[in-house]
C-alpha positions in Angstrom: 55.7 -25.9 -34.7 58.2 -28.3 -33.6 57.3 -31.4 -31.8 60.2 -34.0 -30.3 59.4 -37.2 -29.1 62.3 -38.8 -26.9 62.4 -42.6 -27.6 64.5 -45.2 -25.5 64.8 -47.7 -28.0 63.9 -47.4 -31.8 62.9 -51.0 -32.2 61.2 -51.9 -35.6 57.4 -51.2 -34.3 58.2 -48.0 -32.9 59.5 -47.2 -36.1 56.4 -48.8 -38.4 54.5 -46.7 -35.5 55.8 -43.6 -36.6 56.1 -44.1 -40.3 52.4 -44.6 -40.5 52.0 -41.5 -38.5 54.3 -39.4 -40.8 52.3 -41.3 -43.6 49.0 -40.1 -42.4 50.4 -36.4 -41.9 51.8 -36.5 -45.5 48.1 -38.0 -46.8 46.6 -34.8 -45.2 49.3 -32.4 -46.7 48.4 -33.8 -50.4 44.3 -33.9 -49.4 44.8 -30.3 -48.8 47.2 -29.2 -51.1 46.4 -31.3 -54.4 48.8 -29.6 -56.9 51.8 -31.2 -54.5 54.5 -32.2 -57.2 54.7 -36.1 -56.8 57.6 -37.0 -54.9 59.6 -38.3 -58.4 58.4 -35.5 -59.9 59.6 -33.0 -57.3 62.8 -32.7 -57.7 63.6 -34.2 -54.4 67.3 -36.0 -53.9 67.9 -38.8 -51.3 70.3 -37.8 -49.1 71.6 -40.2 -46.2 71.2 -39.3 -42.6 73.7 -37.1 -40.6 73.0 -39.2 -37.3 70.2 -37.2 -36.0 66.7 -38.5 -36.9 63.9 -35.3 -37.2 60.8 -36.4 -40.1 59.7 -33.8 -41.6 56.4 -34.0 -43.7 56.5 -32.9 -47.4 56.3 -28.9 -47.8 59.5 -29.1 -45.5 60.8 -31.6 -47.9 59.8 -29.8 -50.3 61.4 -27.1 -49.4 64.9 -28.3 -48.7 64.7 -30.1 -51.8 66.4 -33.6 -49.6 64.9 -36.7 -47.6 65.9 -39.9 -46.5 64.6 -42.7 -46.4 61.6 -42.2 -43.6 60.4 -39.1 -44.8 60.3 -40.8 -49.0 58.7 -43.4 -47.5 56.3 -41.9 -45.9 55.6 -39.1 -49.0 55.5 -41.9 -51.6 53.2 -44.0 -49.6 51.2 -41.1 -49.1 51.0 -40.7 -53.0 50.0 -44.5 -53.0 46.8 -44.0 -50.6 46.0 -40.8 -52.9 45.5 -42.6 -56.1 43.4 -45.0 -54.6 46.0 -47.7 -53.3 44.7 -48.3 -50.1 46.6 -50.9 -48.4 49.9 -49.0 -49.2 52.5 -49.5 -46.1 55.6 -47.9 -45.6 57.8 -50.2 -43.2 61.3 -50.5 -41.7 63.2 -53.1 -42.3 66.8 -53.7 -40.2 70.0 -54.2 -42.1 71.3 -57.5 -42.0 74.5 -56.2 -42.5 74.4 -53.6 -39.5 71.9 -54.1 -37.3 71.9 -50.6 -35.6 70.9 -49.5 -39.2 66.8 -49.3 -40.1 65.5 -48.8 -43.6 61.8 -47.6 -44.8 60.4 -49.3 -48.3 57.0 -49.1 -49.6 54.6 -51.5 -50.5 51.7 -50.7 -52.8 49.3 -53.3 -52.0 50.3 -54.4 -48.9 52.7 -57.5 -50.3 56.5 -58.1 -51.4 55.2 -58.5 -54.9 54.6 -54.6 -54.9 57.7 -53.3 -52.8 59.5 -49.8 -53.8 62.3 -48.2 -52.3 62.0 -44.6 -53.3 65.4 -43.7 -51.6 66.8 -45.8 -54.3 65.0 -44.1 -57.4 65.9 -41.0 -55.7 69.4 -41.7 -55.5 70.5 -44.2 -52.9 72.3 -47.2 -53.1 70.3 -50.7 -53.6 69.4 -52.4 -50.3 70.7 -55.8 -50.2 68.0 -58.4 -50.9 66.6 -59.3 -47.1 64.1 -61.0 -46.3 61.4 -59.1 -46.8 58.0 -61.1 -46.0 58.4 -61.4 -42.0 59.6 -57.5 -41.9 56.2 -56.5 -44.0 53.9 -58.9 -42.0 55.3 -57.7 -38.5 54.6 -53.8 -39.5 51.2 -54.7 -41.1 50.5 -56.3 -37.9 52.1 -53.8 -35.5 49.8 -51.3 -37.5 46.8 -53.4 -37.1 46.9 -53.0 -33.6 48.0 -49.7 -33.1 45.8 -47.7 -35.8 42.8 -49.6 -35.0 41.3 -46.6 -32.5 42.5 -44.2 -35.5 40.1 -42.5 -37.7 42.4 -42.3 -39.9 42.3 -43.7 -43.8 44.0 -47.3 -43.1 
């Protein structure tokens, strides 16, 4: 099945928005499916975007055997919840070099002490060092409020 949503404007909280709800798609995917390869086990390249943004959850991944950097994200944080890491967030972050560009790290524990970017260990080039506290405390914040009616694992 195919579902498109049509967005205006991809502002960072409509992103976080959607990251945590790839997340939780990707945390039900493992659940059900325990012998998943972990993402930096799997084979799995980074490859960057061709302009068009579709976020597909991990057997798709899987099975194209490419992601970038919403779709790691999302798997790797995923993996995080799994093993017990339960205030793992995947968030965007905006380039401060293009501001039309987004990026999606990791955090294990919910802090910048903890922060991954599995499109790098799969292949990308480094981000530039931003600042990274206000962009985790905004998507923590943003997912606060909007996951709250969830009964999701948060």
């Amino acid at each position: 099945m195919k579902i498109t949503f049509q967005i205006v404007h991809a502002d960072l909280r409509t992103v976080a928005i959607l990251l945590e709800a790839l997340t939780a798609l990707d945390q039900v995917w493992l659940h059900d499916h325990p012998r998943t390869p972990r993402l930096y086990q799997s084979g799995v390249r980074y490859v960057p975007e061709d302009g068009s943004e579709i976020w597909p959850i991990i057997p798709i991944v899987l099975a194209r055997g490419t992601g970038n950097c919403d779709m790691l994200a999302a798997w790797r944080c995923a993996e995080m919840r799994a093993d017990g890491f339960t205030d793992a967030v995947a968030f965007p972050i905006r380039s401060t070099i293009d501001p039309s560009l987004i990026h999606c790290l990791v955090s294990r524990d919910g802090t910048t002490n903890t922060i991954e970017d599995p499109s790098n260990v799969l292949g990308a080039p480094a981000v530039p060092s931003l600042d990274l506290v206000p962009a985790l405390e905004r998507s923590k914040q943003w997912l606060r409020r909007s996951c709250r009616s969830w009964s999701l694992p948060r």
